[in-house]
N, C-alpha and C positions, 0 to 999 in steps of 0.2 A: 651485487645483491644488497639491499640496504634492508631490513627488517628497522619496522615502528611500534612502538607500542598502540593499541588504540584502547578509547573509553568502555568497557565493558558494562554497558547500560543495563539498567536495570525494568525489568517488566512494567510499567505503567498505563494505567486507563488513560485510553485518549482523552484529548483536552475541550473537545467542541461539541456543540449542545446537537441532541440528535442521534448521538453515538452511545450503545450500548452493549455491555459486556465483552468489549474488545479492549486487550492491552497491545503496545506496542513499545518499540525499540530502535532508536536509529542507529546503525552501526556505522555509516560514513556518511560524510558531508564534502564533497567537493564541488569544483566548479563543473558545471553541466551535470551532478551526477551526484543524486541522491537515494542511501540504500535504506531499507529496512523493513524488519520483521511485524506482523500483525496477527497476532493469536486470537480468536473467536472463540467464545465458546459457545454454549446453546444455546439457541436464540438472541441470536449478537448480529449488530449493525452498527455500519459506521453511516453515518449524513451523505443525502446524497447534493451533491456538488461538485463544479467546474472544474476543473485547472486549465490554467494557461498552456501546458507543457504537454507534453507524452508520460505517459507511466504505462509500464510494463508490469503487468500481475503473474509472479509465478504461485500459482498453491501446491506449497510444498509438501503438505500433509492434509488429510481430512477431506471434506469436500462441503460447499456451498453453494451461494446464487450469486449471480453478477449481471449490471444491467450498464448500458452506455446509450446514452441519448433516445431511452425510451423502450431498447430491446432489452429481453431479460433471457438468460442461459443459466444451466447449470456449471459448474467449475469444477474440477476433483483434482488430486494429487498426481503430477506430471502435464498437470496442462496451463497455458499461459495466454493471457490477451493482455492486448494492448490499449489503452484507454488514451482516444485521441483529444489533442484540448479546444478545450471552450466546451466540449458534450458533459453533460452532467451526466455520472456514475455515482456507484456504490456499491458495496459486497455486505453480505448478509446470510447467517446460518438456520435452518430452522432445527431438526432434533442431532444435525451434526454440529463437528467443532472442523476448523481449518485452521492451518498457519497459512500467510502467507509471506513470502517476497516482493514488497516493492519496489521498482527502480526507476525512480523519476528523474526524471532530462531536462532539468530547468536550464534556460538561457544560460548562456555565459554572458556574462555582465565586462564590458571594457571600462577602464580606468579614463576619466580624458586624461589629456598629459597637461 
């Protein structure tokens, strides 16, 4: 069993134009496999936009909207989607707050030799 310390991040507003009143938190970084936290509060939005990859939306608490390549659902606490790439999404609160979980699957990248 090897125990690691990790970076115990601190809450911060997302960084990109579009997004509002949501902070967030990465808690790991590895290859193929990116974690973290996104707290919303009321009336919060993040940009809606692509990714190359897969990301997995857990909402862990609270409950919101979520839309993927044009469809829009509701989201609550215990339920997960999957946001496939290249589709533009977004997640958005209206008089709720959410956390959620995201787990994106970015490529693994080889080395040449």
């Amino acid at each position: 069993m090897e125990l690691e310390p990790f970076v115990r991040a601190e809450w911060g507003p997302l960084p990109y134009e579009g997004c509002r009143n949501v902070e967030g938190k990465v808690l790991l970084v590895r290859a193929g496999l990116v974690l973290a936290l996104l707290r919303f509060g009321e009336h919060a939005t993040i940009h809606e936009h692509p990714a190359p990859f897969p990301i997995d939306v857990f909402c862990l608490e609270g409950n919101g909207n979520v839309s993927l390549g044009g469809e829009t659902s509701t989201i609550a606490a215990g339920q997960r989607v999957r946001w496939t790439p290249d589709l533009p999404h977004r997640l958005w609160t209206d008089a709720s707050t959410m956390i959620t979980l995201m787990v994106e699957h970015p490529p693994v990248r080889h080395r040449e030799a």
